[in-house]
BAGUPA-235908 format. One record per residue: residue in three letters; x, y, z of N, C-alpha, C in turn. Coordinates in nm, 2 decimals. Atoms other than C-alpha are relative to their C-alpha. Layout:
BAGUPA-235908
("ALA"; (X; Y; Z); (X; Y; Z); (X; Y; Z))
...
***
This chain:
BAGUPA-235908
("UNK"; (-0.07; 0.12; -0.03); (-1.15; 0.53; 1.42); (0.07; -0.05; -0.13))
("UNK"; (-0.04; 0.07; 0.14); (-1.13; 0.42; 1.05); (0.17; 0.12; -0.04))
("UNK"; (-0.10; -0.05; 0.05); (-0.86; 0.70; 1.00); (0.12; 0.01; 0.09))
("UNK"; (-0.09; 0.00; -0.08); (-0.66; 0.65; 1.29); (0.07; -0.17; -0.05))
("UNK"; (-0.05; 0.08; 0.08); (-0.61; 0.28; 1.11); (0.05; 0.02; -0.13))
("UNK"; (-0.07; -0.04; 0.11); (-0.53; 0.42; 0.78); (0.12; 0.04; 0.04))
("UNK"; (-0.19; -0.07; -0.01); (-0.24; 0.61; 0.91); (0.06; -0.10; 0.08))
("UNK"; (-0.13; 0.13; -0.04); (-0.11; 0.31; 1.11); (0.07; -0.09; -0.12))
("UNK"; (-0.06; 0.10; 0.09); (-0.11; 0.11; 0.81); (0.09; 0.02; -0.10))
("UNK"; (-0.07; -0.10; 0.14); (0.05; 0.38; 0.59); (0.14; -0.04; 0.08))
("UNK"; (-0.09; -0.06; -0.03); (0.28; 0.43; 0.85); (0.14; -0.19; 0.05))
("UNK"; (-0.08; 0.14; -0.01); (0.38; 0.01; 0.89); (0.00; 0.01; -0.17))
("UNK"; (-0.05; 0.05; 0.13); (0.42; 0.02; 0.49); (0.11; 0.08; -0.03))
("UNK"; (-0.08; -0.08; 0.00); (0.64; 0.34; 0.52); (0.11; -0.03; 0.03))
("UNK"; (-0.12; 0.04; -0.08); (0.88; 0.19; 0.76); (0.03; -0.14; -0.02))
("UNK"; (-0.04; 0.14; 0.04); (0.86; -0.16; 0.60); (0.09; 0.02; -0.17))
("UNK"; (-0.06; 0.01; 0.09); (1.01; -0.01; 0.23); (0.14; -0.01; 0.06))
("UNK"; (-0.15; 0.03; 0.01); (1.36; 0.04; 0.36); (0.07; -0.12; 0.03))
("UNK"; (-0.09; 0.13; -0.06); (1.43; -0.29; 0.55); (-0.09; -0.13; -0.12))
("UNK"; (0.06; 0.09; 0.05); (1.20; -0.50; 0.30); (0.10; -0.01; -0.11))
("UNK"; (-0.10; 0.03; 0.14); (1.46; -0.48; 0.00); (0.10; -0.08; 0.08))
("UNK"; (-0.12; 0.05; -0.05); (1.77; -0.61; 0.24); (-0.06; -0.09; 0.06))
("UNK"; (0.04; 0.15; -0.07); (1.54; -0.87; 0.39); (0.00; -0.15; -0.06))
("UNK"; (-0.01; 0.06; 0.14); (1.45; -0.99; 0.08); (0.12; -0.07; -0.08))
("UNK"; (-0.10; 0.05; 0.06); (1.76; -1.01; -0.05); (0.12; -0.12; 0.03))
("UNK"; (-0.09; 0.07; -0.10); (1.93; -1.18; 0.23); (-0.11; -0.18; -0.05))
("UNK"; (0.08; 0.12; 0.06); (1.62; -1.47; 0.10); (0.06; -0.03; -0.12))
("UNK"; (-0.06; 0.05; 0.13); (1.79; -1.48; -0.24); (-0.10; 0.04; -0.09))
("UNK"; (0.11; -0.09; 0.10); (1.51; -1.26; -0.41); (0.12; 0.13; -0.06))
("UNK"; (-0.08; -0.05; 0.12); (1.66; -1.07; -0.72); (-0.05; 0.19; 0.03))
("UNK"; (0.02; -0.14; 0.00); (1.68; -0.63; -0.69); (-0.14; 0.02; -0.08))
("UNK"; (0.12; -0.03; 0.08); (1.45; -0.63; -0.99); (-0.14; -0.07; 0.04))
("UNK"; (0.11; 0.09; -0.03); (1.18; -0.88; -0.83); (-0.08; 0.10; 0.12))
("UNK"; (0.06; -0.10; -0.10); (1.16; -0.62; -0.53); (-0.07; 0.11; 0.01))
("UNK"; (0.05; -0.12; 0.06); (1.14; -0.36; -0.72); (-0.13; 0.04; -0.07))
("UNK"; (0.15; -0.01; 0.00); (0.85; -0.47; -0.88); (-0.08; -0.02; 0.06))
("UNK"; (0.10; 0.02; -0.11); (0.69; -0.58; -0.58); (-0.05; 0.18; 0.01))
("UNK"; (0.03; -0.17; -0.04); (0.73; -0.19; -0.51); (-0.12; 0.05; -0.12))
("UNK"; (0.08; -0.09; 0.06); (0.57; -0.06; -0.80); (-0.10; -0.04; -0.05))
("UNK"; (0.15; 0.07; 0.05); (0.31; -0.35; -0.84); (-0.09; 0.09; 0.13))
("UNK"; (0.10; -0.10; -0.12); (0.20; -0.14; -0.46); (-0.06; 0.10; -0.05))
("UNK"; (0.02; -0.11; 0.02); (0.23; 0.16; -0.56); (-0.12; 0.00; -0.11))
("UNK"; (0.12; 0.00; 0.12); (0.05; 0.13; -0.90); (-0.17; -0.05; 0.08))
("UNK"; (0.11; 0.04; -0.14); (-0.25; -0.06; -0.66); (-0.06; 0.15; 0.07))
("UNK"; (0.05; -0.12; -0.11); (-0.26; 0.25; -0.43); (-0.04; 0.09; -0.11))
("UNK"; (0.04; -0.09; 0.10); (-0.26; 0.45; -0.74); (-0.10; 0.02; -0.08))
("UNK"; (0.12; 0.00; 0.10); (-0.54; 0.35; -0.96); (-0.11; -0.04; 0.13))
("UNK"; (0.13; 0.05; -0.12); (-0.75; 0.22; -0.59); (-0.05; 0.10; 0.02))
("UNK"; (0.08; -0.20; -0.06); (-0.74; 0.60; -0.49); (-0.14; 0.04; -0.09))
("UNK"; (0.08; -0.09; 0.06); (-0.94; 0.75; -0.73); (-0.12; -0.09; 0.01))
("UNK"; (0.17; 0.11; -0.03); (-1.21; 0.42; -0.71); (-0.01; 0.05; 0.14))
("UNK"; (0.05; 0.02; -0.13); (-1.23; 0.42; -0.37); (-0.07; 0.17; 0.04))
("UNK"; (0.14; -0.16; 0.02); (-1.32; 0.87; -0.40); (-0.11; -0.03; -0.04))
("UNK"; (0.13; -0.01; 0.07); (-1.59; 0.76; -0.64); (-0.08; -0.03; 0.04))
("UNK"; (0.14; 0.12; -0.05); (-1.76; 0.48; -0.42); (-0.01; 0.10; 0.12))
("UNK"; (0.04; -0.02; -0.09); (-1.71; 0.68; -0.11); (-0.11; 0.13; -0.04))
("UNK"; (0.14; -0.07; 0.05); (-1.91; 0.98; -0.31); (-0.10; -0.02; -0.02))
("UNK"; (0.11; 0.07; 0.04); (-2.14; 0.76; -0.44); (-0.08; -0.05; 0.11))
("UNK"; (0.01; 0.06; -0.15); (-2.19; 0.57; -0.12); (0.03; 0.05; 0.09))
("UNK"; (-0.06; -0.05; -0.13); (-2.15; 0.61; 0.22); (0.14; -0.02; 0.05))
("UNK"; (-0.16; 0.05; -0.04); (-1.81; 0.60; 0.37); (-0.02; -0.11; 0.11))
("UNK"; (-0.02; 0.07; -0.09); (-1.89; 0.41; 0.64); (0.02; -0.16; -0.09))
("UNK"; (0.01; 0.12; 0.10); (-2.01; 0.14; 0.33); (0.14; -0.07; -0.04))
("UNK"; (-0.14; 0.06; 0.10); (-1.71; 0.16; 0.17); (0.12; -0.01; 0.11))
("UNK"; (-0.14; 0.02; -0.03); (-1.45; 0.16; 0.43); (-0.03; -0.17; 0.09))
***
C-alpha cells in the first residue's frame, strides 16, 4: 500500500514540474525563484534518499515509512 502512494506522489510532482513554472509566473514569481524552488526539491529528495535506506535498514520499514 505504502508503495502504491509513493508512486502517486512521484507521479503528482512529475506532472506538477511543467505547469508549476507558468503558473508561477503568471503570480509574478521571478524564473530564478522557481528554479530554485526546483532544485531546493530535488536536492531534499537527494540527500533524504540515502537517510531514509539507512533507517529503513536499521529499522523496520514499516517504522520508517
Amino acid at each position: 500500500m505504502s508503495i502504491i502512494g509513493c508512486m502517486i506522489a512521484m507521479i503528482c510532482l512529475i506532472s506538477m514540474d511543467p505547469t508549476l513554472a507558468v503558473r508561477l509566473s503568471d503570480l509574478g514569481v521571478s524564473n530564478t525563484m522557481v528554479g530554485m524552488a526546483f532544485a531546493i526539491m530535488g536536492a531534499c529528495f537527494g540527500l533524504g534518499s540515502p537517510v531514509a535506506g539507512w533507517l529503513c535498514n536499521k529499522f523496520s520499514r514499516k517504522i520508517v515509512m
